[in-house]
SELOKE-345801 format. One record per atom (N, C-alpha, C): residue number from 1; residue in three letters; atom name; x, y, z. Coordinates in pm, 1 decimal, m for minus. Layout:
<nodes>
<node><k>NUM</k><r>ALA</r><a>CA</a><east>X</east><north>Y</north><up>Z</up></node>
...
</nodes>
This chain:
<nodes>
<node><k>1</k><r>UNK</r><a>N</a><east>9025.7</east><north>9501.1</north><up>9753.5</up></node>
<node><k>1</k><r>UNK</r><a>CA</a><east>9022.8</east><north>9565.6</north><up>9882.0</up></node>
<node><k>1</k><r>UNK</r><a>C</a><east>8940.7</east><north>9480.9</north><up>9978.5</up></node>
<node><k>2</k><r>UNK</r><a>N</a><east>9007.1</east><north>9481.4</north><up>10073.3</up></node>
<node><k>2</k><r>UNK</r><a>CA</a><east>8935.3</east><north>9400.5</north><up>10224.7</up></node>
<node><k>2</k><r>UNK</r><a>C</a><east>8935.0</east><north>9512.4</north><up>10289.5</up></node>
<node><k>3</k><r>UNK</r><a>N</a><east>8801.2</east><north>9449.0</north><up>10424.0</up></node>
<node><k>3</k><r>UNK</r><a>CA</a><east>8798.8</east><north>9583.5</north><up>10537.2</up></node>
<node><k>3</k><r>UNK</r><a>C</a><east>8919.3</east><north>9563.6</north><up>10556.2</up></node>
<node><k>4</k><r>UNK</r><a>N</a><east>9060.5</east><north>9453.9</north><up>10567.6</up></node>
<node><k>4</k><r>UNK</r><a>CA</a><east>9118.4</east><north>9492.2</north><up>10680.5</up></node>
<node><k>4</k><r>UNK</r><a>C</a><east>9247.6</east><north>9654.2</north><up>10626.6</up></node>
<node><k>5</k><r>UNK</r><a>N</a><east>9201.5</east><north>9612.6</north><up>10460.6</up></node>
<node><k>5</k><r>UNK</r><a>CA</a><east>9279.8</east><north>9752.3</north><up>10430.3</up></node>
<node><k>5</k><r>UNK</r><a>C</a><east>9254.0</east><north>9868.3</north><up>10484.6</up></node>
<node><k>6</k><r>UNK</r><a>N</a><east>9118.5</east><north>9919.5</north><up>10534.4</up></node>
<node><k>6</k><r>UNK</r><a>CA</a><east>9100.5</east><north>10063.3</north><up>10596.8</up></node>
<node><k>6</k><r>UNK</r><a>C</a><east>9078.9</east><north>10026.1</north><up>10689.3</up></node>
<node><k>7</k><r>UNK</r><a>N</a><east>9031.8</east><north>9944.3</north><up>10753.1</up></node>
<node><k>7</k><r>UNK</r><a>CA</a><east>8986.4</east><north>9927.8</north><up>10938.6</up></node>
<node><k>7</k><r>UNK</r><a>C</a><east>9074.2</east><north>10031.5</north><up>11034.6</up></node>
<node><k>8</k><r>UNK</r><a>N</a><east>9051.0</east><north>10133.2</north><up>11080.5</up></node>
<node><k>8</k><r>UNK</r><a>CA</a><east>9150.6</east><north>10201.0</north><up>11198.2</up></node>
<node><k>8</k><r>UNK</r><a>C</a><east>9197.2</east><north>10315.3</north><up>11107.5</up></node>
<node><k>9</k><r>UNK</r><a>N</a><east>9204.9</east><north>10350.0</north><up>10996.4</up></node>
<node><k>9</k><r>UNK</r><a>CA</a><east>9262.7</east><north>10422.0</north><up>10870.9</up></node>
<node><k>9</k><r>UNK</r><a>C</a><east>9151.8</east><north>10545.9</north><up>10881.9</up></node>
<node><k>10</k><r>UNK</r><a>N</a><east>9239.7</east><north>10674.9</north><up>10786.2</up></node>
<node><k>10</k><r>UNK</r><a>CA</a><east>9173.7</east><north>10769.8</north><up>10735.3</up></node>
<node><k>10</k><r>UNK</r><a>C</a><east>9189.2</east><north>10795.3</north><up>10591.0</up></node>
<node><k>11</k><r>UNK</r><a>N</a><east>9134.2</east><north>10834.4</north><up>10563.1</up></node>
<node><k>11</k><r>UNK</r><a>CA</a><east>9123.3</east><north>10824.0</north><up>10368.3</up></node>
<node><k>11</k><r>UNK</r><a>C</a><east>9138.3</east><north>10944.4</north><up>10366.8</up></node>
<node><k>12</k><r>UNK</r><a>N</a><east>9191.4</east><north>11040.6</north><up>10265.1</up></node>
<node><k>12</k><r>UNK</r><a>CA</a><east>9208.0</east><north>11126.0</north><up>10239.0</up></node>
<node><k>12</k><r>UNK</r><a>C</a><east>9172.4</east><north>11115.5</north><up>10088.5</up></node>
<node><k>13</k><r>UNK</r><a>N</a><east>9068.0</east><north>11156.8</north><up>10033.0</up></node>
<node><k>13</k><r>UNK</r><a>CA</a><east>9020.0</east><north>11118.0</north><up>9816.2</up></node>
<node><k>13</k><r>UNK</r><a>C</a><east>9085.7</east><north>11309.1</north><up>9763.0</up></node>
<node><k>14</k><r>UNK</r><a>N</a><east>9097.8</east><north>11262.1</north><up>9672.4</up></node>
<node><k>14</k><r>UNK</r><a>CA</a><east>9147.3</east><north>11404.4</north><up>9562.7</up></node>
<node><k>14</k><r>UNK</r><a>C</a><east>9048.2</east><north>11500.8</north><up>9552.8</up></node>
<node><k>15</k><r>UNK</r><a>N</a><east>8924.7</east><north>11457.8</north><up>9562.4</up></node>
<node><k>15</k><r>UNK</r><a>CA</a><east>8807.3</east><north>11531.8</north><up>9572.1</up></node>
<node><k>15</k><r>UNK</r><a>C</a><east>8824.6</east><north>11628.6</north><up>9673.4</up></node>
<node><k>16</k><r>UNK</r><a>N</a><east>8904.4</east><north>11588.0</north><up>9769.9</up></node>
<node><k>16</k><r>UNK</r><a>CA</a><east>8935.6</east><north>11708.3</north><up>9925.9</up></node>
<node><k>16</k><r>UNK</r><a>C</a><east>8873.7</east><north>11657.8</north><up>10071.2</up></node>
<node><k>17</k><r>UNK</r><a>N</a><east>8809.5</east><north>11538.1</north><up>10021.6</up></node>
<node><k>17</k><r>UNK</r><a>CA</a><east>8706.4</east><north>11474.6</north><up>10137.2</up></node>
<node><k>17</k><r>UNK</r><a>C</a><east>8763.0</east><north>11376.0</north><up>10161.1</up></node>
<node><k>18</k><r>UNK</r><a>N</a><east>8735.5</east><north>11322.9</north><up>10302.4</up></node>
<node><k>18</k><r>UNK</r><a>CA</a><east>8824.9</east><north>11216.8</north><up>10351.9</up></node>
<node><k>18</k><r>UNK</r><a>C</a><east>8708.6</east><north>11166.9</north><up>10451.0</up></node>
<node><k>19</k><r>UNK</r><a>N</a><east>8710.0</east><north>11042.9</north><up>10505.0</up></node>
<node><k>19</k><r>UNK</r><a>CA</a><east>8672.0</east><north>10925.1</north><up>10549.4</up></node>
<node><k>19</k><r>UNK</r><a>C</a><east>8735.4</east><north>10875.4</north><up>10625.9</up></node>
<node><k>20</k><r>UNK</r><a>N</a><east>8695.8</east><north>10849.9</north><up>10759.0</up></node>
<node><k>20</k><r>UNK</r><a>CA</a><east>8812.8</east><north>10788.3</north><up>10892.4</up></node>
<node><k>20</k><r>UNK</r><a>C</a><east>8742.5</east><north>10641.1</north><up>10929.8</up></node>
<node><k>21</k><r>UNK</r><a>N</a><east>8737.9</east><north>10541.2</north><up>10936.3</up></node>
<node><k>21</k><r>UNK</r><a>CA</a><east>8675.3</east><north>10414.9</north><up>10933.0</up></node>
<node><k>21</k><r>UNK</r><a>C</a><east>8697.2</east><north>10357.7</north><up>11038.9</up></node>
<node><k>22</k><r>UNK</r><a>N</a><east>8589.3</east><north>10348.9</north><up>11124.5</up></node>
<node><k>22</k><r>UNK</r><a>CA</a><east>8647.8</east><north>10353.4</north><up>11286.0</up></node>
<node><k>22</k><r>UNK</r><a>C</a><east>8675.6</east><north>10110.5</north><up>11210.4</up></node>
<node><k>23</k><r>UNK</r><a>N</a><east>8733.2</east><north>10103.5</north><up>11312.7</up></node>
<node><k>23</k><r>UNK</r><a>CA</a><east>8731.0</east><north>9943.5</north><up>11385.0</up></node>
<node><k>23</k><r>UNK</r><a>C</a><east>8597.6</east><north>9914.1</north><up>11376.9</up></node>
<node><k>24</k><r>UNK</r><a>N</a><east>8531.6</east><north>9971.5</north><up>11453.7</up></node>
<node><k>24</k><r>UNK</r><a>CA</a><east>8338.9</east><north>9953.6</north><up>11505.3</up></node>
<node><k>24</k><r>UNK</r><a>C</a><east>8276.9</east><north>9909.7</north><up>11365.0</up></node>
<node><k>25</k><r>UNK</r><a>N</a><east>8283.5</east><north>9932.0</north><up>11283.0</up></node>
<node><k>25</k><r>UNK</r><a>CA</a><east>8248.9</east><north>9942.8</north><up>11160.1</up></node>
<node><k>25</k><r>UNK</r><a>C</a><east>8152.0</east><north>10058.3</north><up>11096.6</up></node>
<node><k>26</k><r>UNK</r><a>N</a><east>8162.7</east><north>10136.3</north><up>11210.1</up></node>
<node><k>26</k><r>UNK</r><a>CA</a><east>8134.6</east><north>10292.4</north><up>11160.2</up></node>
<node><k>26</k><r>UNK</r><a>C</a><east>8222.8</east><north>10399.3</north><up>11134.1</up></node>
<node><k>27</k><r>UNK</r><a>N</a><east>8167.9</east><north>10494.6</north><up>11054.4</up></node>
<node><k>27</k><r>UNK</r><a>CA</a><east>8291.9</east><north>10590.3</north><up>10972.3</up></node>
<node><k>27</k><r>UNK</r><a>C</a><east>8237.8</east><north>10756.1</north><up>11017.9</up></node>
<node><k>28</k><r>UNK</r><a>N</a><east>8286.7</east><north>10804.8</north><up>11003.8</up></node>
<node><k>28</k><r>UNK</r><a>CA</a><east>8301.7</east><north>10913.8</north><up>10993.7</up></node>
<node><k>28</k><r>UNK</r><a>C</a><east>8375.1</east><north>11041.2</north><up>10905.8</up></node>
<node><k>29</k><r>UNK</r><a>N</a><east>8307.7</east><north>11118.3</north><up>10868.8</up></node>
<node><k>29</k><r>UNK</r><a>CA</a><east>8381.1</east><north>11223.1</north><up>10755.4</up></node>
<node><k>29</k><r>UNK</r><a>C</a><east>8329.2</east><north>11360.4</north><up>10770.4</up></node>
<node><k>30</k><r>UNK</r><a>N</a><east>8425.1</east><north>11422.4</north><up>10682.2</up></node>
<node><k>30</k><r>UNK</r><a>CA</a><east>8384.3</east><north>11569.9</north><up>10675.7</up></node>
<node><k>30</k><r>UNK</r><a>C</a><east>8227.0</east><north>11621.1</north><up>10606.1</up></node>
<node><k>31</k><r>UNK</r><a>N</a><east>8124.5</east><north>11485.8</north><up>10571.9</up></node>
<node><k>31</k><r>UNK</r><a>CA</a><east>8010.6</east><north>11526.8</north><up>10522.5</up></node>
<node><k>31</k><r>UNK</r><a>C</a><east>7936.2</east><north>11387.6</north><up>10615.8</up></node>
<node><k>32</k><r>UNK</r><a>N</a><east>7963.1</east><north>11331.4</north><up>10695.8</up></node>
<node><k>32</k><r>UNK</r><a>CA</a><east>7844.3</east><north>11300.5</north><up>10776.5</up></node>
<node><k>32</k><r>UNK</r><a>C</a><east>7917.0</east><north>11246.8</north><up>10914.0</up></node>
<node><k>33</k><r>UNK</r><a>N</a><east>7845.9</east><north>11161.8</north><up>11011.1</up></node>
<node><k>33</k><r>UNK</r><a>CA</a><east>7914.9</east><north>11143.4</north><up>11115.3</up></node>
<node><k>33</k><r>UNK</r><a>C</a><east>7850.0</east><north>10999.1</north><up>11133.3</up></node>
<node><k>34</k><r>UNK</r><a>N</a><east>7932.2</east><north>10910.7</north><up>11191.1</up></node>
<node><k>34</k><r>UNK</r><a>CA</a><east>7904.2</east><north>10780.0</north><up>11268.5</up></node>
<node><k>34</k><r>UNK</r><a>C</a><east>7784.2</east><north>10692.4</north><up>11159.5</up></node>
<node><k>35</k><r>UNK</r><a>N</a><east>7787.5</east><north>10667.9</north><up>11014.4</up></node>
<node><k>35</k><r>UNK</r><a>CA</a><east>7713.1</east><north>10579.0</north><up>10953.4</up></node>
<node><k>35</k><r>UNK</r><a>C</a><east>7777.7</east><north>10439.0</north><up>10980.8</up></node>
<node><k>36</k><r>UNK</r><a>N</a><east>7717.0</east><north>10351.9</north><up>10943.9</up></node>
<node><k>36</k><r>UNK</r><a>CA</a><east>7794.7</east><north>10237.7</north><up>10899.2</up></node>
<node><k>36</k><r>UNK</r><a>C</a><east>7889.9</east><north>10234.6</north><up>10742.4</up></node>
<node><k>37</k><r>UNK</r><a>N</a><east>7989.8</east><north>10101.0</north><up>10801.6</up></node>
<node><k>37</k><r>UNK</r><a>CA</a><east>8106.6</east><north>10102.4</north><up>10660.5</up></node>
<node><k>37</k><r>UNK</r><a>C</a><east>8092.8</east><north>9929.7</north><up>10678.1</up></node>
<node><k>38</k><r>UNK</r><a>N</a><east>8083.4</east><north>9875.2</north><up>10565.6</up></node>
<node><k>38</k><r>UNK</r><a>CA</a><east>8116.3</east><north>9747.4</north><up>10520.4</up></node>
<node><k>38</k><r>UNK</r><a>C</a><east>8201.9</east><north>9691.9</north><up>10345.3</up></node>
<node><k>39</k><r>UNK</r><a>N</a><east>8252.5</east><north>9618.1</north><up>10397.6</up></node>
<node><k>39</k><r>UNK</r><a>CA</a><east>8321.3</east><north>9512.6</north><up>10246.0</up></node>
<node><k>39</k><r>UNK</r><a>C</a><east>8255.3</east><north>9402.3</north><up>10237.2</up></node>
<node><k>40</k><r>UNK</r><a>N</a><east>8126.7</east><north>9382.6</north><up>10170.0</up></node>
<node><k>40</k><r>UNK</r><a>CA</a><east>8021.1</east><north>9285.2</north><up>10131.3</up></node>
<node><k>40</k><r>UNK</r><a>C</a><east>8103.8</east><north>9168.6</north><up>10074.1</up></node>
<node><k>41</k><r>UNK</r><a>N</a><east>8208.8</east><north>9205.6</north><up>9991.8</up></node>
<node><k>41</k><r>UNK</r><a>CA</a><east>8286.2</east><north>9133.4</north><up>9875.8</up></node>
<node><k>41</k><r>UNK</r><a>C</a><east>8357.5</east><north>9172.3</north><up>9880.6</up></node>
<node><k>42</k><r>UNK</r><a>N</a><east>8489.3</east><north>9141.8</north><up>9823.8</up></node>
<node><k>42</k><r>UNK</r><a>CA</a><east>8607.3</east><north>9170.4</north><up>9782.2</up></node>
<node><k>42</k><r>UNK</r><a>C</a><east>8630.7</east><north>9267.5</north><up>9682.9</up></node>
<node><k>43</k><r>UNK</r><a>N</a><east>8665.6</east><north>9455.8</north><up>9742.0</up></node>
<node><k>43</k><r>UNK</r><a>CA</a><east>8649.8</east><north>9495.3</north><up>9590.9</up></node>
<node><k>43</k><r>UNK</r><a>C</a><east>8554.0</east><north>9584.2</north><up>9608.7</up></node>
<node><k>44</k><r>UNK</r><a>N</a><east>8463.1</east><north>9552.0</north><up>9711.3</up></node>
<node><k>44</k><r>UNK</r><a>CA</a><east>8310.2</east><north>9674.3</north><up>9695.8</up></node>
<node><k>44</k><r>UNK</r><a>C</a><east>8330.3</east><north>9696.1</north><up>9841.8</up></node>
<node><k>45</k><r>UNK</r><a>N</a><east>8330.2</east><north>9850.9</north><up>9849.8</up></node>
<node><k>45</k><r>UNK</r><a>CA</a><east>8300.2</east><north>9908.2</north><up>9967.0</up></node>
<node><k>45</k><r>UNK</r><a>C</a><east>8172.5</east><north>9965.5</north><up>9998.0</up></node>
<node><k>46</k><r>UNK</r><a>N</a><east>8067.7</east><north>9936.0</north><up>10102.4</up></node>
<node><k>46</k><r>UNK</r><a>CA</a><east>7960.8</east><north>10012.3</north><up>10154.7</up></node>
<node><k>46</k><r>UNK</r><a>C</a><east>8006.4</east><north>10094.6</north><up>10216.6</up></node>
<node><k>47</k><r>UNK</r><a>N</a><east>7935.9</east><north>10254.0</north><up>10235.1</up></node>
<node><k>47</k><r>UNK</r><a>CA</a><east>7932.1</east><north>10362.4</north><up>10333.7</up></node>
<node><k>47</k><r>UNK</r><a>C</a><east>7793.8</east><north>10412.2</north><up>10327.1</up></node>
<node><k>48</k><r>UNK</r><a>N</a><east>7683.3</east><north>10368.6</north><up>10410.7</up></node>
<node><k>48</k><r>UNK</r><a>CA</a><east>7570.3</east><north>10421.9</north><up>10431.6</up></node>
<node><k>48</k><r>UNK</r><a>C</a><east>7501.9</east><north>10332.3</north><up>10324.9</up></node>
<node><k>49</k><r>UNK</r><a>N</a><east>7402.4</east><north>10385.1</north><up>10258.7</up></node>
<node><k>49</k><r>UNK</r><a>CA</a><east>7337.4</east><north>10273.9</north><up>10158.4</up></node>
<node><k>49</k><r>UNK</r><a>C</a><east>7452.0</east><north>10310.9</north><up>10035.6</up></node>
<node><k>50</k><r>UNK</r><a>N</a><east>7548.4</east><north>10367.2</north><up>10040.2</up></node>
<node><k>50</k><r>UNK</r><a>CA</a><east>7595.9</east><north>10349.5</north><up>9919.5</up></node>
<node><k>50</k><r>UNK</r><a>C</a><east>7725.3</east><north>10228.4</north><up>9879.1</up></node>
<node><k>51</k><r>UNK</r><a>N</a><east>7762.4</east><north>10215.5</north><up>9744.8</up></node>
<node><k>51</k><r>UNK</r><a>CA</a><east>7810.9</east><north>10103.5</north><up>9738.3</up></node>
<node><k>51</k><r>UNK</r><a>C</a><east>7913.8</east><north>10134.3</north><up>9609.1</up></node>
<node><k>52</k><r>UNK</r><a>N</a><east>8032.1</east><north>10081.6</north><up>9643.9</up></node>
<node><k>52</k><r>UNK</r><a>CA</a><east>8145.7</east><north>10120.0</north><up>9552.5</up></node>
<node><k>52</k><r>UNK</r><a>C</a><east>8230.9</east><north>10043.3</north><up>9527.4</up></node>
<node><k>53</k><r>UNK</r><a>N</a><east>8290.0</east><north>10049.5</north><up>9408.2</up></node>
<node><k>53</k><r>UNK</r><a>CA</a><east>8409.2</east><north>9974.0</north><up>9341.0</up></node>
<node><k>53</k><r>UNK</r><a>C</a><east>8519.0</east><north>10051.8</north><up>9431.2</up></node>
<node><k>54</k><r>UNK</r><a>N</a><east>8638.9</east><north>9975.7</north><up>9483.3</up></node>
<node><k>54</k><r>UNK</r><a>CA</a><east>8738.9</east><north>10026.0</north><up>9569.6</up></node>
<node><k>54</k><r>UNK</r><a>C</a><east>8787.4</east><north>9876.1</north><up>9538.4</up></node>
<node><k>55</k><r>UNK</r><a>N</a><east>8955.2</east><north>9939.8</north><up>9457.3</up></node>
<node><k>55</k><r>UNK</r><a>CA</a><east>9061.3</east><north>9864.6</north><up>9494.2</up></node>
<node><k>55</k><r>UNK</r><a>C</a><east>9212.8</east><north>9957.0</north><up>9572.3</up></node>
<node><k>56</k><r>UNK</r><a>N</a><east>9299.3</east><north>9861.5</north><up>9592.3</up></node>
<node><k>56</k><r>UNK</r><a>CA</a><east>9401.9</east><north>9884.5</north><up>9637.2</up></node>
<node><k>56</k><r>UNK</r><a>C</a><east>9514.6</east><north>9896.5</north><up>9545.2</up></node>
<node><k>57</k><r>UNK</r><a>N</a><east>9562.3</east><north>10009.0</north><up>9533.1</up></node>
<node><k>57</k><r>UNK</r><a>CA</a><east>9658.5</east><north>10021.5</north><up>9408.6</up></node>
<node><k>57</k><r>UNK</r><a>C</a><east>9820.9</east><north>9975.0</north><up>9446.6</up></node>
<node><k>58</k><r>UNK</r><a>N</a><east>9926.0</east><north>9915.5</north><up>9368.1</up></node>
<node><k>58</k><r>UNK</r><a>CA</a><east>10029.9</east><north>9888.1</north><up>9402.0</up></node>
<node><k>58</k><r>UNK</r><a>C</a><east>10123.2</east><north>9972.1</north><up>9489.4</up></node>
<node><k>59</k><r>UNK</r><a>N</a><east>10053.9</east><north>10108.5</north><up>9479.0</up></node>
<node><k>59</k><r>UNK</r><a>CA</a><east>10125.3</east><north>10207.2</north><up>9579.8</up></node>
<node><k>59</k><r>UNK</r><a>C</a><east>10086.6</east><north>10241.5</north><up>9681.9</up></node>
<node><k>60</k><r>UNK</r><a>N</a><east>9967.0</east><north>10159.3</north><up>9729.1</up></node>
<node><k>60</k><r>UNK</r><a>CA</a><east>9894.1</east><north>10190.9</north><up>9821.0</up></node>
<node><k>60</k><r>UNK</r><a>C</a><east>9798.5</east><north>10266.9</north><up>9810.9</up></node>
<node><k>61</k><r>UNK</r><a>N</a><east>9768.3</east><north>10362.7</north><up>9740.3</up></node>
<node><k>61</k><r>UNK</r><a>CA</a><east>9635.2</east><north>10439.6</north><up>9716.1</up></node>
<node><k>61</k><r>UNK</r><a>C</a><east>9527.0</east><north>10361.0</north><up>9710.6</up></node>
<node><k>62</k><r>UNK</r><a>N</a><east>9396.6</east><north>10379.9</north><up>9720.5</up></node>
<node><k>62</k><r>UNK</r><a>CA</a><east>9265.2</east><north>10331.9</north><up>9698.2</up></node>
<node><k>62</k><r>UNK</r><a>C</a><east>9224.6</east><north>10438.9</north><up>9604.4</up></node>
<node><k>63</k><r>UNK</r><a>N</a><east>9144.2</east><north>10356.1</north><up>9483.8</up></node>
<node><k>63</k><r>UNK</r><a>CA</a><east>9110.3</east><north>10390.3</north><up>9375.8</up></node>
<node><k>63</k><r>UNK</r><a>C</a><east>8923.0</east><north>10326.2</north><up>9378.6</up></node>
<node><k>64</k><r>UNK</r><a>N</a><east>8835.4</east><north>10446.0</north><up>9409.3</up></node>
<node><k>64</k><r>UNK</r><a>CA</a><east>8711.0</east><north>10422.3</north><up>9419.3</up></node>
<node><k>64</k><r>UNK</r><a>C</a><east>8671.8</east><north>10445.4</north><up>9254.9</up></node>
<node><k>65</k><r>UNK</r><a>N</a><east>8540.7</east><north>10329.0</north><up>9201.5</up></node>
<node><k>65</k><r>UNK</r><a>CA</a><east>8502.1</east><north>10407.5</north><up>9111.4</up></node>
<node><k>65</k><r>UNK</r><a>C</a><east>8368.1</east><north>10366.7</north><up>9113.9</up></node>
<node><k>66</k><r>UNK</r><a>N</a><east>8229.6</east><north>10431.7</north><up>9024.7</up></node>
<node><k>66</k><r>UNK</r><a>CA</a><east>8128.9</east><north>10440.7</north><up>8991.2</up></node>
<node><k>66</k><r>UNK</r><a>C</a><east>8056.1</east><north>10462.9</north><up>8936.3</up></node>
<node><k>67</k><r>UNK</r><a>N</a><east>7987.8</east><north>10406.0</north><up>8848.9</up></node>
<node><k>67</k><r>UNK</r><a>CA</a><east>7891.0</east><north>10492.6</north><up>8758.4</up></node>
<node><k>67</k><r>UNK</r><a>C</a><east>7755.8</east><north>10518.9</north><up>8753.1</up></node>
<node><k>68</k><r>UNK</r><a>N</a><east>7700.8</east><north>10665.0</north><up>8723.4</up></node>
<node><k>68</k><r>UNK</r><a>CA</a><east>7580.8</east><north>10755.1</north><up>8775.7</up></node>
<node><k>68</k><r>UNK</r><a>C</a><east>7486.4</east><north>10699.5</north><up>8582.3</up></node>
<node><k>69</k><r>UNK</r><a>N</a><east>7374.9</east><north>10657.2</north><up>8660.2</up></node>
<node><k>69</k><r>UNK</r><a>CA</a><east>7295.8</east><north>10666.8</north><up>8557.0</up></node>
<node><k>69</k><r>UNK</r><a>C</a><east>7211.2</east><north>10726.0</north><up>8468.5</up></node>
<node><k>70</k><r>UNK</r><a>N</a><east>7173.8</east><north>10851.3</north><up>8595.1</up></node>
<node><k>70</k><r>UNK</r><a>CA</a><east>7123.3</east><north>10934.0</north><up>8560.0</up></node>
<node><k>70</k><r>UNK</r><a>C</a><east>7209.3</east><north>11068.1</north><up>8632.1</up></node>
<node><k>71</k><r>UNK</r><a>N</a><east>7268.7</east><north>11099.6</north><up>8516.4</up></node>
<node><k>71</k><r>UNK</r><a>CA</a><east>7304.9</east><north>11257.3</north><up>8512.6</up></node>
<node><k>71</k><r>UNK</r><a>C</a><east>7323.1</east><north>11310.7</north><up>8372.5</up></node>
<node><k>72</k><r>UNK</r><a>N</a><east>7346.4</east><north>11463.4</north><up>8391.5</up></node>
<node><k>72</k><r>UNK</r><a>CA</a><east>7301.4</east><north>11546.2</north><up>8305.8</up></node>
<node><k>72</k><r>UNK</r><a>C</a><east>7432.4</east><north>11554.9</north><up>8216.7</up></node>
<node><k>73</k><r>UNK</r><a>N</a><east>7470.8</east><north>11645.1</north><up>8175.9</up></node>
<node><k>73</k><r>UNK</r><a>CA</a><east>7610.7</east><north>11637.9</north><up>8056.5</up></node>
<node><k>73</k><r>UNK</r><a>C</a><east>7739.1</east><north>11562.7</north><up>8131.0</up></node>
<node><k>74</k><r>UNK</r><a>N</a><east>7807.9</east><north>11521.6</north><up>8083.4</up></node>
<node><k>74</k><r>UNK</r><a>CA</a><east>7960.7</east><north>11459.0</north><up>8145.0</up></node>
<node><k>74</k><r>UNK</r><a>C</a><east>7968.1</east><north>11365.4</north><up>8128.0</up></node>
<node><k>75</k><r>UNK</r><a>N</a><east>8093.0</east><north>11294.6</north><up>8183.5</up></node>
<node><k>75</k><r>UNK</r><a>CA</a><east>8103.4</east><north>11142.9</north><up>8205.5</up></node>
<node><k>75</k><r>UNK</r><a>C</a><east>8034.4</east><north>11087.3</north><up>8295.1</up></node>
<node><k>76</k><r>UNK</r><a>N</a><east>7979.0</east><north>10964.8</north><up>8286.1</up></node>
<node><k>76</k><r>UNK</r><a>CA</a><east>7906.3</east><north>10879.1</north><up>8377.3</up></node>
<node><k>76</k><r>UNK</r><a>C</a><east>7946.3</east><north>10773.3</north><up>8488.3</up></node>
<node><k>77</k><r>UNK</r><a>N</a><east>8109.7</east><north>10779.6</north><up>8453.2</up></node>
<node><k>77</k><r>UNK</r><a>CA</a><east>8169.5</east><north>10748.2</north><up>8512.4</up></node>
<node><k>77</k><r>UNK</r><a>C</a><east>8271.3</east><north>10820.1</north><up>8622.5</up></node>
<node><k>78</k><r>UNK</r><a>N</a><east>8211.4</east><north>10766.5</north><up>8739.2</up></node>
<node><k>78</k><r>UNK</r><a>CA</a><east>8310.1</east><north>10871.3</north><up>8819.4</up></node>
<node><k>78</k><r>UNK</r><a>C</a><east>8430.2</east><north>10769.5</north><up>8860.8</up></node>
<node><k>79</k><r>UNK</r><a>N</a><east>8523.0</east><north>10851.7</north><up>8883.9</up></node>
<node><k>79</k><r>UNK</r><a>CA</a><east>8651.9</east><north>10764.0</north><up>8973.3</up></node>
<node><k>79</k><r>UNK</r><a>C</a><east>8737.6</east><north>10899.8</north><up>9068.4</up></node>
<node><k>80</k><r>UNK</r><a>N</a><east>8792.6</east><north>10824.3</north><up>9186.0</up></node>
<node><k>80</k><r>UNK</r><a>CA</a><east>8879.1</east><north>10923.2</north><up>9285.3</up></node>
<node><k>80</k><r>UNK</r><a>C</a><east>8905.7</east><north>10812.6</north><up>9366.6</up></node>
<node><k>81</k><r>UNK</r><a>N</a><east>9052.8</east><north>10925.9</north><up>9374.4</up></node>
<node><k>81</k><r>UNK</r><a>CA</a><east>9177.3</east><north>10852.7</north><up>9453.5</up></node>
<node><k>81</k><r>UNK</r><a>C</a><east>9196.5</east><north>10882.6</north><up>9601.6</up></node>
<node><k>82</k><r>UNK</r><a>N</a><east>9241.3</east><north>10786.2</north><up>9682.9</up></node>
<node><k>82</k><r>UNK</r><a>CA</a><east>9269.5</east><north>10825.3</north><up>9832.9</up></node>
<node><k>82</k><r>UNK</r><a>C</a><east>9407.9</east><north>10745.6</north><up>9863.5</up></node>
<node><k>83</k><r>UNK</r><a>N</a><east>9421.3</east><north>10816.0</north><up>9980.1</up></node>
<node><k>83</k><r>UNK</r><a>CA</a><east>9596.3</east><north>10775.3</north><up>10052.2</up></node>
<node><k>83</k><r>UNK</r><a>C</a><east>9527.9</east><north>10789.8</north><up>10236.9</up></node>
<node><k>84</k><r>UNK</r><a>N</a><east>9608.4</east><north>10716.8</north><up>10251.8</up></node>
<node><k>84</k><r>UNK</r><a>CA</a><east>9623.0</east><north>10707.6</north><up>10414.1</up></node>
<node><k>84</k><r>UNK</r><a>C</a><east>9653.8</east><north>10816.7</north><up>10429.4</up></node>
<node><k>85</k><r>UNK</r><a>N</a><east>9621.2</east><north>10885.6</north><up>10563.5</up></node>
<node><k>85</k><r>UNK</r><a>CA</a><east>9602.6</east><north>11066.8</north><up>10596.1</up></node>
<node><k>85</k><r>UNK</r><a>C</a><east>9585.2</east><north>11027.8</north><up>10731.4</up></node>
<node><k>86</k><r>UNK</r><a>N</a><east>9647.1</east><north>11120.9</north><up>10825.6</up></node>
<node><k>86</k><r>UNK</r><a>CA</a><east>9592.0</east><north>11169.7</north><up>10936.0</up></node>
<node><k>86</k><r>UNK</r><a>C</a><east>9567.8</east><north>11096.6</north><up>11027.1</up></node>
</nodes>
């Protein structure tokens, strides 16, 4: 994944939450407003101090994933899917 895959785009993830990625290189979503968004690398997306595995799937979906080091029962691995929306 490159910015230029979301630049101008809205994300819509399975989780129910979605992400609109202005041009500016700030984003906006249904849980915060106007942070910064960057692609440091090829592959890792920033949103705010956070930092994520994001590729581009052959169908076009974006496939974020991550893993939590400290949490309590479950998998430690998270992953969720998004599509162009809106």
């Amino acid at each position: 994944m490159t910015a230029k895959d979301i630049s101008g785009k809205k994300i819509c993830w399975d989780s129910g939450h979605w992400i609109a990625f202005g041009r500016d290189g700030y984003f906006t979503s249904d849980k915060s407003a106007h942070k910064k968004w960057s692609v440091p690398e090829p592959g890792v997306l920033r949103t705010g101090a956070r930092e994520r595995e994001t590729e581009v799937l052959p169908d076009g979906q974006l496939h974020m994933h991550w893993f939590v080091l400290y949490r309590g029962k479950g998998d430690r691995n998270i992953d969720h899917w998004g599509k162009v929306c809106g």
